[in-house]
gemmi code that builds the backbone of each chain (N, CA, C; Angstrom):
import gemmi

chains = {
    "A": [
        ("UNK", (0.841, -1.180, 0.000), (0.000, 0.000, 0.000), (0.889, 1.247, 0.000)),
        ("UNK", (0.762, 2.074, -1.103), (0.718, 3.224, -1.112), (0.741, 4.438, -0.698)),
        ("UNK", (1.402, 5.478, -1.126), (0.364, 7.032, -1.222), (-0.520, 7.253, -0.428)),
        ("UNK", (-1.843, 7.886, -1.026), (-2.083, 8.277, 0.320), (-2.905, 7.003, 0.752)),
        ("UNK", (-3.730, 6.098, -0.117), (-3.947, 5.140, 0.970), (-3.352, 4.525, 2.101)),
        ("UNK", (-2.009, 4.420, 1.664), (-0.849, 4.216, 3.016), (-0.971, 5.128, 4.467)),
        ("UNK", (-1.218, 6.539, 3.668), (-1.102, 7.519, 4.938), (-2.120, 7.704, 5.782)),
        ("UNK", (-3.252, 6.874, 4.786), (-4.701, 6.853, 5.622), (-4.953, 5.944, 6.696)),
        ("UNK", (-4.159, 4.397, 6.302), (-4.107, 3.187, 6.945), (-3.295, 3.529, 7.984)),
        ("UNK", (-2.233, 4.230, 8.072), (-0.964, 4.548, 8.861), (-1.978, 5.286, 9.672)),
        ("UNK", (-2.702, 6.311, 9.811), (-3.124, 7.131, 10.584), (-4.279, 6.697, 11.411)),
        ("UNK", (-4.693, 5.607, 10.511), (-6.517, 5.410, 11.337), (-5.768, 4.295, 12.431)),
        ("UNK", (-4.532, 3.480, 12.088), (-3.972, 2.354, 13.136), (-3.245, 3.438, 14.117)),
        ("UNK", (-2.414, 4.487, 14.068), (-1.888, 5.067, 14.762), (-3.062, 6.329, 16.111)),
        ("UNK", (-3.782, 6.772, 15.452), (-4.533, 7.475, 16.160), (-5.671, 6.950, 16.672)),
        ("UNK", (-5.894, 6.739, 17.923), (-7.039, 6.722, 19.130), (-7.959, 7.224, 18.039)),
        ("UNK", (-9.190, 6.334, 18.155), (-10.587, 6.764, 16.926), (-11.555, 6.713, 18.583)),
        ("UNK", (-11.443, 8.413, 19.105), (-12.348, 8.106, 19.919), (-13.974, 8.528, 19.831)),
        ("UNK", (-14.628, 8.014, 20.882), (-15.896, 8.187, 20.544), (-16.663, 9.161, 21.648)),
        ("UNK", (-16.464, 10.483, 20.988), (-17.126, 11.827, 22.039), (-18.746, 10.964, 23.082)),
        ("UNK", (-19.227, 10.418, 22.331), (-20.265, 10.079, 22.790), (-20.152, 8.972, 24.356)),
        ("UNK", (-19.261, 8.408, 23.920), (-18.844, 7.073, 24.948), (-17.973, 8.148, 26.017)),
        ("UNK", (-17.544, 8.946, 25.551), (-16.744, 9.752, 26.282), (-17.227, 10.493, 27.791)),
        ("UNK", (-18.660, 10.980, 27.060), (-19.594, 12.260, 27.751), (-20.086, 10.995, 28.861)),
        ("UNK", (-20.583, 9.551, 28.131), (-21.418, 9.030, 29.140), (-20.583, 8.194, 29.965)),
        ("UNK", (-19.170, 8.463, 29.920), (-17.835, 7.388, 30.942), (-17.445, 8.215, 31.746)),
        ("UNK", (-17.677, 9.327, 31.239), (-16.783, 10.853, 31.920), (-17.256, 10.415, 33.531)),
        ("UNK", (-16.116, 10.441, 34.175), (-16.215, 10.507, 36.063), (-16.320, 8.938, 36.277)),
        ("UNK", (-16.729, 7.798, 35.510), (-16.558, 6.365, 35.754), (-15.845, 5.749, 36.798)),
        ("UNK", (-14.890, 6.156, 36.938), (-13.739, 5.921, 37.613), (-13.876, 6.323, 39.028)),
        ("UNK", (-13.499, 7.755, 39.003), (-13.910, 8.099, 40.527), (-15.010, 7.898, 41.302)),
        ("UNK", (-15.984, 7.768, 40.377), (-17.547, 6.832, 41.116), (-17.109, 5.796, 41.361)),
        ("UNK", (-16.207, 4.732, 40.528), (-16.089, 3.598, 41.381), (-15.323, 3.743, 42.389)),
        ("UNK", (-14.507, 4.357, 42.160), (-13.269, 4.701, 43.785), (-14.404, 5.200, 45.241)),
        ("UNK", (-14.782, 5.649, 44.710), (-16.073, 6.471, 45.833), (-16.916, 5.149, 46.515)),
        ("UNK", (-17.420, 4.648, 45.169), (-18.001, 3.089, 46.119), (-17.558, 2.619, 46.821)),
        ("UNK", (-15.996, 2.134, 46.185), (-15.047, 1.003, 46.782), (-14.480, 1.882, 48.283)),
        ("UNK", (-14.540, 3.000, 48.593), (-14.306, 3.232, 50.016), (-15.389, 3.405, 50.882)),
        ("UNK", (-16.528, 3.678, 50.638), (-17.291, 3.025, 51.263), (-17.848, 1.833, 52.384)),
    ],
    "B": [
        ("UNK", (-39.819, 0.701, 55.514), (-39.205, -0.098, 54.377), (-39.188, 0.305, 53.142)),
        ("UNK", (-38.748, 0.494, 52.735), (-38.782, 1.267, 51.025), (-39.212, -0.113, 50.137)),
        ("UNK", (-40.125, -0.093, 49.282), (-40.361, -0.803, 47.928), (-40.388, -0.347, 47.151)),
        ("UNK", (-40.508, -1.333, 46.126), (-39.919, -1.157, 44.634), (-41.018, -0.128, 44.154)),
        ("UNK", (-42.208, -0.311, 44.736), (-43.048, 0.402, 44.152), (-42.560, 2.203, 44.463)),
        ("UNK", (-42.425, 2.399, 46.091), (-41.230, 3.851, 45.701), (-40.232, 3.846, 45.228)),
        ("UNK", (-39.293, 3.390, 44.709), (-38.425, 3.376, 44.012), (-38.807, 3.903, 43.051)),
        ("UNK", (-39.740, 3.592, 42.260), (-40.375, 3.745, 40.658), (-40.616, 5.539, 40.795)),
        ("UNK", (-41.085, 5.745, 42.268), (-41.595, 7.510, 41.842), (-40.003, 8.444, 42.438)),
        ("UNK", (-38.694, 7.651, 42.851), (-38.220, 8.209, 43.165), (-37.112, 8.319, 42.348)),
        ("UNK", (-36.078, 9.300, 42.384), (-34.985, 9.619, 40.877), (-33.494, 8.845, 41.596)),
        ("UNK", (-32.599, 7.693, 40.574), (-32.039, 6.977, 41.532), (-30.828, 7.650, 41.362)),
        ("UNK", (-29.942, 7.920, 41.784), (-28.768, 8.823, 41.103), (-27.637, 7.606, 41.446)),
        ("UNK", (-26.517, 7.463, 40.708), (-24.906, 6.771, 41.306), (-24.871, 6.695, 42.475)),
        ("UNK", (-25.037, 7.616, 43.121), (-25.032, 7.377, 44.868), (-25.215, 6.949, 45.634)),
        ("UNK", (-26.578, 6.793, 45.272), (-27.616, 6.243, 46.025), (-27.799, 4.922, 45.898)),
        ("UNK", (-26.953, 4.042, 44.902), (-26.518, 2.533, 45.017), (-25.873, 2.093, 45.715)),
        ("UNK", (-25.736, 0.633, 45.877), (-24.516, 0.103, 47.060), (-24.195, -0.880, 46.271)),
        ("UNK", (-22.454, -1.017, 46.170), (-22.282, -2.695, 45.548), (-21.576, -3.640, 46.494)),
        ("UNK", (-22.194, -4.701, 46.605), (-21.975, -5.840, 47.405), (-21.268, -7.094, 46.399)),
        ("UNK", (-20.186, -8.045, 47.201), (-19.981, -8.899, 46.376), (-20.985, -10.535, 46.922)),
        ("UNK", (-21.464, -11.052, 45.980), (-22.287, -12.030, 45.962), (-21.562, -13.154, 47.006)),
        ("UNK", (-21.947, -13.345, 48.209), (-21.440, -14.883, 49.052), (-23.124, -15.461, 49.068)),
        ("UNK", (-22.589, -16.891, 49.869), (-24.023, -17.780, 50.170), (-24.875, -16.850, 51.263)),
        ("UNK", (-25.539, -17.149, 50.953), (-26.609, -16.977, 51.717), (-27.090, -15.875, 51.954)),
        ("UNK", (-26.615, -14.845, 50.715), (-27.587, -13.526, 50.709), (-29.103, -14.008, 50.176)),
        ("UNK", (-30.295, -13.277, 50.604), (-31.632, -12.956, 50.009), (-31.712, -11.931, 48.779)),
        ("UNK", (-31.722, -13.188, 47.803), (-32.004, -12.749, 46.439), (-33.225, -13.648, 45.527)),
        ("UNK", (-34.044, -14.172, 46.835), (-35.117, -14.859, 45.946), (-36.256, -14.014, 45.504)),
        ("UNK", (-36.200, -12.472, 46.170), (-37.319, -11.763, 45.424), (-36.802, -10.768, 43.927)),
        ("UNK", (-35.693, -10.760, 43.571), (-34.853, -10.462, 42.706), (-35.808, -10.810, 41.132)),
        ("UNK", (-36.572, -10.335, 39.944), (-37.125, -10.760, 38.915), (-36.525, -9.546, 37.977)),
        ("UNK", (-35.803, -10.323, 37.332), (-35.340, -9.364, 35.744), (-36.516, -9.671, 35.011)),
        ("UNK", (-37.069, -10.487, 34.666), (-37.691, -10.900, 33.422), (-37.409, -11.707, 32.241)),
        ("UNK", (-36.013, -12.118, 32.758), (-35.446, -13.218, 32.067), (-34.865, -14.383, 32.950)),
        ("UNK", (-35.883, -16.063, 32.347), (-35.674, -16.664, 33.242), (-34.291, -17.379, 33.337)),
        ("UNK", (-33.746, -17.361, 32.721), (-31.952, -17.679, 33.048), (-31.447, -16.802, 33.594)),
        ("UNK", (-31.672, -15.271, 33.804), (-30.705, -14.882, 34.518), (-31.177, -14.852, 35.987)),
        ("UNK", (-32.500, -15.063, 35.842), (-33.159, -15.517, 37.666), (-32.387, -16.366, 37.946)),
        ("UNK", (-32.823, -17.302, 37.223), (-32.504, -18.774, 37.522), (-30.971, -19.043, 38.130)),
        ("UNK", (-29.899, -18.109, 37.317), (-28.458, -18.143, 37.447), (-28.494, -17.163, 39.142)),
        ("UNK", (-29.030, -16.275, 39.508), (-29.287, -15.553, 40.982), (-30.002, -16.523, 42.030)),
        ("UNK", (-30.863, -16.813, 41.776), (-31.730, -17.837, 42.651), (-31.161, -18.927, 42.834)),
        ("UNK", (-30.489, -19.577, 42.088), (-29.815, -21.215, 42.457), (-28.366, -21.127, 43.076)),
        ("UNK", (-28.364, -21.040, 44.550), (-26.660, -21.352, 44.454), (-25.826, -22.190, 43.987)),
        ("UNK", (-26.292, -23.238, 43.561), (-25.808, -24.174, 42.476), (-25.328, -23.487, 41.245)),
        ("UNK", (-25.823, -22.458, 40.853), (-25.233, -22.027, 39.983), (-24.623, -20.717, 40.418)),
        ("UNK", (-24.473, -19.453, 40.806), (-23.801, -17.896, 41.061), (-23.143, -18.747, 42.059)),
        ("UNK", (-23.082, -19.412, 42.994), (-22.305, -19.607, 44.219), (-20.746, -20.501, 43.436)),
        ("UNK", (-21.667, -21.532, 42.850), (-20.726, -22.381, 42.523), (-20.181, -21.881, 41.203)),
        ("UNK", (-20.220, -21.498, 40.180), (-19.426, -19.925, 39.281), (-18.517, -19.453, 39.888)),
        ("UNK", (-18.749, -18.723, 41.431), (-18.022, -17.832, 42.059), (-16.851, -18.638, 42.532)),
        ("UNK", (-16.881, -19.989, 43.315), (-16.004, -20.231, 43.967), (-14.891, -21.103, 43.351)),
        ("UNK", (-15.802, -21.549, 41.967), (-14.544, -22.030, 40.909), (-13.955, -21.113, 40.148)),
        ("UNK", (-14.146, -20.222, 40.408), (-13.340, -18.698, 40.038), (-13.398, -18.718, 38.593)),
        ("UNK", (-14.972, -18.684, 38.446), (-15.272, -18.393, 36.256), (-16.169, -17.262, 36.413)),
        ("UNK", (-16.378, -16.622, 37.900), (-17.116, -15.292, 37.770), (-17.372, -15.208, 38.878)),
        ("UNK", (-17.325, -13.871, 39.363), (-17.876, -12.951, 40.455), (-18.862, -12.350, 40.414)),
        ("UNK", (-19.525, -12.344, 40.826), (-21.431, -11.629, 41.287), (-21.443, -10.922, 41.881)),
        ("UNK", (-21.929, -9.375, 41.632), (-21.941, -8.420, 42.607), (-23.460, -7.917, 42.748)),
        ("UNK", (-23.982, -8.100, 43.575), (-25.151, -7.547, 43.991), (-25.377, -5.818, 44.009)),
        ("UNK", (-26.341, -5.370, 43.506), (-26.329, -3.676, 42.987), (-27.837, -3.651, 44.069)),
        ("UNK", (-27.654, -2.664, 45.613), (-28.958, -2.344, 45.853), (-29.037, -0.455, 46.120)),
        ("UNK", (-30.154, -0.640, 46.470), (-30.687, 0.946, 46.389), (-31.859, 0.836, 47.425)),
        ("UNK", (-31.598, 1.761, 48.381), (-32.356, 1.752, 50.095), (-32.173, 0.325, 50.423)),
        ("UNK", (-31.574, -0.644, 50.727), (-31.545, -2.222, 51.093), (-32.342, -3.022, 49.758)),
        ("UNK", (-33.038, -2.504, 49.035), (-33.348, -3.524, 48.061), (-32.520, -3.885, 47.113)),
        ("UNK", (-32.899, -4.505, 46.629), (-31.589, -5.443, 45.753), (-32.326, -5.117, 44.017)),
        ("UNK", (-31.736, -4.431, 43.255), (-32.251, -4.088, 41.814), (-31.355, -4.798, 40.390)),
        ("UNK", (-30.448, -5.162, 41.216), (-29.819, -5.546, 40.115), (-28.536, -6.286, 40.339)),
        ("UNK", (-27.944, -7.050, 39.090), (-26.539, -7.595, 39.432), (-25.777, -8.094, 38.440)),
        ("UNK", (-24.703, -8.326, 38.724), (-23.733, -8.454, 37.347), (-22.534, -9.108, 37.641)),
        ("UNK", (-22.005, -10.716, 36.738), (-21.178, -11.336, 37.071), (-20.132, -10.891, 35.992)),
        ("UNK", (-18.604, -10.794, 36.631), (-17.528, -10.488, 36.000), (-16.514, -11.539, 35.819)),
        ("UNK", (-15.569, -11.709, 34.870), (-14.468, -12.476, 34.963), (-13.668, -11.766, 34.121)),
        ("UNK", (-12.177, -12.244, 33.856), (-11.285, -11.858, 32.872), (-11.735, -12.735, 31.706)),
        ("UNK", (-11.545, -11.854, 30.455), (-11.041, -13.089, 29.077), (-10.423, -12.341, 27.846)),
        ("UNK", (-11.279, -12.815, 27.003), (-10.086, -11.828, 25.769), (-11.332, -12.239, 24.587)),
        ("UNK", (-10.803, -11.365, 23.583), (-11.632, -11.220, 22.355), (-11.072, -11.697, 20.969)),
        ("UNK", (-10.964, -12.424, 20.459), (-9.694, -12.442, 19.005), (-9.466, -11.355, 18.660)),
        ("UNK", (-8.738, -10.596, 18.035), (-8.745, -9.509, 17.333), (-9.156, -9.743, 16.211)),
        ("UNK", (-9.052, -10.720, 15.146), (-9.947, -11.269, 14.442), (-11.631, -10.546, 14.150)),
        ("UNK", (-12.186, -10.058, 15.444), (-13.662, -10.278, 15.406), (-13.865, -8.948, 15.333)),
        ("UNK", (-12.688, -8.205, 15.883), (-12.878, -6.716, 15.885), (-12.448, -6.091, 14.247)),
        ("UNK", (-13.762, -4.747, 13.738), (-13.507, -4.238, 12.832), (-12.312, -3.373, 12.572)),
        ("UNK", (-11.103, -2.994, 11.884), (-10.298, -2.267, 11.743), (-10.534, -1.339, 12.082)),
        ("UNK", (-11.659, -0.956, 11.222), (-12.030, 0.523, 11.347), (-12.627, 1.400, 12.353)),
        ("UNK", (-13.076, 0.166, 13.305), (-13.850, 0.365, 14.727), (-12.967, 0.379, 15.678)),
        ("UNK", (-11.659, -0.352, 15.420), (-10.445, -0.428, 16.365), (-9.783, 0.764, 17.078)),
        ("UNK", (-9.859, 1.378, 18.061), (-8.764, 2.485, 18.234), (-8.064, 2.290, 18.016)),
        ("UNK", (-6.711, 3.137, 17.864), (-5.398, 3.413, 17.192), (-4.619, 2.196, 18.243)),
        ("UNK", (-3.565, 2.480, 18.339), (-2.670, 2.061, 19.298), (-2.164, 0.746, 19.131)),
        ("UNK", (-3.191, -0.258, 18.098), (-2.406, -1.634, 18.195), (-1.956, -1.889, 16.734)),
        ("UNK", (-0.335, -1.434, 16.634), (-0.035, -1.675, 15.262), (-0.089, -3.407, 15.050)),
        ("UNK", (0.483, -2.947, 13.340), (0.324, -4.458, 12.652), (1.260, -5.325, 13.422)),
        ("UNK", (2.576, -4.888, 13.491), (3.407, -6.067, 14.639), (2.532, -6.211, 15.569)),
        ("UNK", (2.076, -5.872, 16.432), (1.599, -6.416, 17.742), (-0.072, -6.991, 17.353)),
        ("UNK", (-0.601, -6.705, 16.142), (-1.794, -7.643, 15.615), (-1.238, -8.734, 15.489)),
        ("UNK", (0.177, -8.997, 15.253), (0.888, -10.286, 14.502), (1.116, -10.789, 15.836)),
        ("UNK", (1.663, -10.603, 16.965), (1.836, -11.738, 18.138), (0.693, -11.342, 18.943)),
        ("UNK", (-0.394, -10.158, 19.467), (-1.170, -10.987, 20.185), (-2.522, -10.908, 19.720)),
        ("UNK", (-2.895, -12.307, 19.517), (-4.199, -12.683, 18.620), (-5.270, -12.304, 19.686)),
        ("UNK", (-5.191, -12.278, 21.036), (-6.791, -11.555, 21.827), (-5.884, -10.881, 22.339)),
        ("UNK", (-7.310, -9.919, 22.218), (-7.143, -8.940, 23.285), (-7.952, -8.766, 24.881)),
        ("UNK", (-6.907, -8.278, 25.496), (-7.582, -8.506, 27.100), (-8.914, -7.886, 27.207)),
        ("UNK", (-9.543, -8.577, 27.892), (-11.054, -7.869, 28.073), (-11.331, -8.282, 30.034)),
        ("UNK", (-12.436, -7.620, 29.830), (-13.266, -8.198, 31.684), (-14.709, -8.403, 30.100)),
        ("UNK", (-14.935, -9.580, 30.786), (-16.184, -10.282, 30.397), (-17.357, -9.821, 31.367)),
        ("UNK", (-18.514, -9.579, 30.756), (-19.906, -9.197, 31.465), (-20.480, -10.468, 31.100)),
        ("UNK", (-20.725, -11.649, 32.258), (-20.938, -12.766, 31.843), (-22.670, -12.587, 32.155)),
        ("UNK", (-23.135, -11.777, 32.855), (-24.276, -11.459, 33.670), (-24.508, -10.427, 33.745)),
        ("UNK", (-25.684, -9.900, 33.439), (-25.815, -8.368, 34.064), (-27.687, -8.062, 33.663)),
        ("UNK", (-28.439, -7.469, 34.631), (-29.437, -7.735, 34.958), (-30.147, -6.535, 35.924)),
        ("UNK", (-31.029, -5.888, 35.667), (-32.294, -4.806, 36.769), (-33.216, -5.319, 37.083)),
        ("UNK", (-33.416, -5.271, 38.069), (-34.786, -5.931, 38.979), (-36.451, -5.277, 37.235)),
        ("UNK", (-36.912, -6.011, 36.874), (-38.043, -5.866, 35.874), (-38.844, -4.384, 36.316)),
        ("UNK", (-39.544, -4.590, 37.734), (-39.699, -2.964, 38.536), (-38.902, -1.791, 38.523)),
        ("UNK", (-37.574, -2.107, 38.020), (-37.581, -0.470, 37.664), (-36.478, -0.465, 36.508)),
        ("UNK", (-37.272, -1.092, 35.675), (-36.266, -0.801, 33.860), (-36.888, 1.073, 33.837)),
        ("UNK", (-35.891, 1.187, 32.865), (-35.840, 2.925, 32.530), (-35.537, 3.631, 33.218)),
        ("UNK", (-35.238, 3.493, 35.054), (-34.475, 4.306, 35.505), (-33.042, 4.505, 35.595)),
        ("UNK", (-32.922, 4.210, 34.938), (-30.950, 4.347, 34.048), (-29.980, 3.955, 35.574)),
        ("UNK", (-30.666, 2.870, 36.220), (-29.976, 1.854, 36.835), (-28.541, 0.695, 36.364)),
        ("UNK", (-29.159, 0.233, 35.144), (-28.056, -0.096, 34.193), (-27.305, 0.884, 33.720)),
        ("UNK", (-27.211, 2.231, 33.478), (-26.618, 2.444, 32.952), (-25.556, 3.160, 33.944)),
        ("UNK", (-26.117, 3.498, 35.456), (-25.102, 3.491, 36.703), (-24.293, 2.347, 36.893)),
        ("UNK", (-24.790, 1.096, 36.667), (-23.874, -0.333, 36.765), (-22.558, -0.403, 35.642)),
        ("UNK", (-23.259, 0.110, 34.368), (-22.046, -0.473, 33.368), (-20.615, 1.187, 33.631)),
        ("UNK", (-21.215, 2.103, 34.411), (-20.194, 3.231, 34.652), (-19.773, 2.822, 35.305)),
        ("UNK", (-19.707, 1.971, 37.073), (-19.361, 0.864, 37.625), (-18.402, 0.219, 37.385)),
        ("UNK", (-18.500, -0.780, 36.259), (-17.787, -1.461, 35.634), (-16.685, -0.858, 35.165)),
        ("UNK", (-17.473, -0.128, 34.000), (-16.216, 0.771, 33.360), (-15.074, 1.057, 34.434)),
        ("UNK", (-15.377, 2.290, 35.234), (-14.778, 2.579, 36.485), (-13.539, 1.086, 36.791)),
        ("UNK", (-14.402, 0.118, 37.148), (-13.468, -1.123, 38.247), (-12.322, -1.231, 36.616)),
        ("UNK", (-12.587, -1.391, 35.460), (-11.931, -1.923, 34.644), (-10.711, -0.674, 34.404)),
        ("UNK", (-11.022, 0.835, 34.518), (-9.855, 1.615, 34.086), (-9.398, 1.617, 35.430)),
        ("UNK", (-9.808, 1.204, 36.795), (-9.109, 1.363, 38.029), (-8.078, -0.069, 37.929)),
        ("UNK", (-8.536, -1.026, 37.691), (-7.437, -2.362, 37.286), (-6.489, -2.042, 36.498)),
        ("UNK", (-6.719, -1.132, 35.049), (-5.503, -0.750, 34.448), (-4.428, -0.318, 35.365)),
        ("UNK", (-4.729, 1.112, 35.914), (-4.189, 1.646, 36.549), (-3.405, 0.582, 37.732)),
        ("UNK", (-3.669, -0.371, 38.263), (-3.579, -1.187, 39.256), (-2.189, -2.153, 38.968)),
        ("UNK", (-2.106, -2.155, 37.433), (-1.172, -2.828, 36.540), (-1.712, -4.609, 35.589)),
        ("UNK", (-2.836, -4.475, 35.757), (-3.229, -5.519, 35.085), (-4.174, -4.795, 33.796)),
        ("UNK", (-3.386, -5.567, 32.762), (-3.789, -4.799, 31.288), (-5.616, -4.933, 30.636)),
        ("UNK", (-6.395, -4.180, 30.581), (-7.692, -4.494, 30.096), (-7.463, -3.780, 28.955)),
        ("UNK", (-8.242, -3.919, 27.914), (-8.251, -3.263, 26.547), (-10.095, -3.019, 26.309)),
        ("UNK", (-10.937, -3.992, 26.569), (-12.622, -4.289, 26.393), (-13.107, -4.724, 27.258)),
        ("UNK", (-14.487, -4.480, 27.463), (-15.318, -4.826, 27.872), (-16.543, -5.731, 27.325)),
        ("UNK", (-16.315, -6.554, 27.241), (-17.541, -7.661, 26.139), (-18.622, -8.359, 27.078)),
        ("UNK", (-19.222, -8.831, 25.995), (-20.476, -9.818, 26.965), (-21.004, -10.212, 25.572)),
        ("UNK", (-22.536, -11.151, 25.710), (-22.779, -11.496, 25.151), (-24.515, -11.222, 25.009)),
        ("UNK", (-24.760, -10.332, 24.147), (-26.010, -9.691, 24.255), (-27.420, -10.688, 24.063)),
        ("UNK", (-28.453, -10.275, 24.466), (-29.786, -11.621, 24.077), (-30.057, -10.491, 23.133)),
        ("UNK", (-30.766, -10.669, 22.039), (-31.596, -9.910, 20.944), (-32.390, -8.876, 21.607)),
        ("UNK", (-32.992, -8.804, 22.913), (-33.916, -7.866, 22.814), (-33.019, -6.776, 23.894)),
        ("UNK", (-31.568, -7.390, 24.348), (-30.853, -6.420, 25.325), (-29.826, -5.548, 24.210)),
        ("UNK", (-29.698, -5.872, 23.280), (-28.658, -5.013, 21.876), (-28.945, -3.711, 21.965)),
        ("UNK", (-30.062, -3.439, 21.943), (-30.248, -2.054, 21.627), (-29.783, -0.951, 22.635)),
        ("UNK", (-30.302, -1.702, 24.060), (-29.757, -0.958, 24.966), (-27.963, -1.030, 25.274)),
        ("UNK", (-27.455, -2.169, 24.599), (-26.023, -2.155, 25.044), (-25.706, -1.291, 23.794)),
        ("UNK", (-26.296, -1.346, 22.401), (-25.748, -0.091, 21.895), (-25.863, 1.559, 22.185)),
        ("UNK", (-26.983, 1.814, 22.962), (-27.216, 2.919, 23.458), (-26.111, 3.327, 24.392)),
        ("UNK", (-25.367, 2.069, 24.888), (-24.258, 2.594, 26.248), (-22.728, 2.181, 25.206)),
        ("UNK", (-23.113, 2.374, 24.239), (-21.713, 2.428, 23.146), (-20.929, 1.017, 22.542)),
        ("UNK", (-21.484, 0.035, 23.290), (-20.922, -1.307, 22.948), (-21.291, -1.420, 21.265)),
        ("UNK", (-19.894, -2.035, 20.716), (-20.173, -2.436, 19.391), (-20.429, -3.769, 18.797)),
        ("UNK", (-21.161, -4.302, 17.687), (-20.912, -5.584, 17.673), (-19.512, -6.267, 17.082)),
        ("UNK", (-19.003, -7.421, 17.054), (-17.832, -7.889, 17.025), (-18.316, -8.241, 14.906)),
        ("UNK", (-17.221, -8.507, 14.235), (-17.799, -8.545, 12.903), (-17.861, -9.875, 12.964)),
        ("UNK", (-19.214, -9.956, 11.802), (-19.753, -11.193, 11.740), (-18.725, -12.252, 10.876)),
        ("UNK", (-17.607, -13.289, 11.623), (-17.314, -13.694, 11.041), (-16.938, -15.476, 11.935)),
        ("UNK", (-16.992, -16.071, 11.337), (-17.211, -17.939, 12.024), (-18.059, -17.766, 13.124)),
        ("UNK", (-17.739, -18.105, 13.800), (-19.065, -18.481, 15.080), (-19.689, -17.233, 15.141)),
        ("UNK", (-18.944, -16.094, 14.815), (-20.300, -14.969, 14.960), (-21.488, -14.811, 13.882)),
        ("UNK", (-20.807, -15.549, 12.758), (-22.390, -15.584, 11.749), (-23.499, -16.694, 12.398)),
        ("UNK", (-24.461, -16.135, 12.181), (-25.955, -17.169, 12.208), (-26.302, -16.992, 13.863)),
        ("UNK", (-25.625, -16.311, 14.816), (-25.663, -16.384, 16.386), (-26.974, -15.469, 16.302)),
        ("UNK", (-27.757, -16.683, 17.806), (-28.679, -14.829, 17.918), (-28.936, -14.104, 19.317)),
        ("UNK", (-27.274, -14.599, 19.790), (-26.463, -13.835, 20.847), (-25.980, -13.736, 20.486)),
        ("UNK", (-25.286, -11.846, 20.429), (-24.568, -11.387, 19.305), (-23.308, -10.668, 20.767)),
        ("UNK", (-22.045, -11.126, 20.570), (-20.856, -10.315, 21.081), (-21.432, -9.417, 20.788)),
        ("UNK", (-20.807, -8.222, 22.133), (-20.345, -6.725, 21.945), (-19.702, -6.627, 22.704)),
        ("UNK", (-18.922, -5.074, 22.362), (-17.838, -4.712, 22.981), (-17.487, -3.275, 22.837)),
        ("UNK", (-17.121, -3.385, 24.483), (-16.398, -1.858, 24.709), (-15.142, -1.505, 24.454)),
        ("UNK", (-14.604, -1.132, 23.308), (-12.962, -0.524, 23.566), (-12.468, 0.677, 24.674)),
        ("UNK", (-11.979, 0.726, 25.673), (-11.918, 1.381, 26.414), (-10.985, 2.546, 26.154)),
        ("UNK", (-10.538, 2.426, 24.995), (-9.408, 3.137, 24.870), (-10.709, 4.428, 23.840)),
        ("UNK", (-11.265, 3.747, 23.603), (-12.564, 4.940, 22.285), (-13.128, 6.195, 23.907)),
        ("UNK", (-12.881, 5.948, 24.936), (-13.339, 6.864, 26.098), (-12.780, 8.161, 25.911)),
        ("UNK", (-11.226, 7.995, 25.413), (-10.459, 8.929, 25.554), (-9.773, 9.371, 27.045)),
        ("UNK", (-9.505, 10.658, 27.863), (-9.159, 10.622, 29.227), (-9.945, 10.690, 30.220)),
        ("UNK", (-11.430, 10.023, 30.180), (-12.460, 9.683, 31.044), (-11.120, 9.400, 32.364)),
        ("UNK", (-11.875, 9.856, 33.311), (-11.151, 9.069, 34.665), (-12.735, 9.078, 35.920)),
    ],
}
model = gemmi.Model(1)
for chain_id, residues in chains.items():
    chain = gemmi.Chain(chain_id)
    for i, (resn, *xyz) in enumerate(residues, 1):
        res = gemmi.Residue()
        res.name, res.seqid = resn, gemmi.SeqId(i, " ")
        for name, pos in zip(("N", "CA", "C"), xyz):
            atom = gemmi.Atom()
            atom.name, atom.element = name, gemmi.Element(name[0])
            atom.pos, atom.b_iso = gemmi.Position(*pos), 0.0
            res.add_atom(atom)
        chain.add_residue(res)
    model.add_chain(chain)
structure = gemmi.Structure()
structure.add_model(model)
structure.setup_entities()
């Protein structure tokens, strides 16, 4: 592979494809569980 | 005593849950999802007890004011990479490391379940933040997770796509299934903490 198909394949494997959406509804996930777990 | 029936007029927030880990002889015979295997898997210690202590899953009991609404068994496993779409893949796992490791680490949702009395109060969707949560707190901990998978029934898909899970691509055992893998890449969160 090629040009720019190369640079496309190179980029979509290299860069995090994140998902704003999964983002908004994970956002704080974590520290809610820390918060449980001392409880 | 609080019942389910207040529960229904009251707003449940993260907080206001408690998670317990599943031993013998908790009271979980008034517990009804609406699906009779996953009763069946809560109600029989023959089965959640004995799961738990041969160490193929952990049961955690989810309540709210002392009632019990919900619950969800966990284990480690892995996913082929195989099943996952390229294009759905986050970045990060070049072609060398597609070439030596064929799965990827996951925590398996072998179970997961709301008392039938109060679907729509985004109870599940406090549990799978939960999860999420225990799985980027294990990273951090030094044990590697990459997904979150399970194995959806047809009429639970919609809602696991609503909480971002994708399906795995249809290819050998995933064609003709009508429990369909999904999965969370945890890395698609971005710097959620």
């Amino acid at each position: 592979m090629t040009g720019e198909a190369g640079r496309a394949f190179k980029k979509r494997l290299d860069k995090p494809k994140a998902d704003p959406a999964a983002a908004a509804l994970y956002r704080g996930a974590k520290q809610a569980y820390l918060r449980h777990e001392r409880k | 005593m609080v019942s389910y029936d207040d529960l229904r007029d009251l707003k449940i927030d993260e907080d206001s849950l408690r998670y317990e880990k599943y031993h013998r002889g908790m009271d979980v015979a008034g517990f009804d999802c609406d699906e009779q295997g996953l009763n069946d898997f809560l109600r029989d210690p023959r089965e959640v007890a004995a799961y738990q202590e041969a160490g193929l899953g952990t049961t955690t009991l989810v309540y709210c004011h002392g009632l019990l609404v919900g619950f969800f068994t966990l284990g480690n496993d892995g996913l082929e990479i195989k099943y996952i779409d390229d294009r759905r893949l986050a970045g990060k796992v070049n072609r060398r490391q597609k070439e030596i490791v064929k799965t990827v680490p996951a925590i398996k949702i072998g179970r997961f379940a709301v008392d039938k009395r109060l679907h729509g109060k985004g109870i599940g969707t406090h549990m799978m933040r939960y999860i999420v949560g225990l799985a980027l707190a294990q990273r951090e901990r030094g044990v590697a997770v990459r997904l979150l998978i399970l194995e959806a029934y047809p009429r639970a898909q919609p809602f696991y796509t609503r909480l971002r899970f994708l399906f795995t691509s249809e290819k050998g055992r995933e064609r003709n299934k009508r429990n369909r893998t999904m999965y969370l890449d945890l890395d698609t969160l971005g710097e959620v903490d």
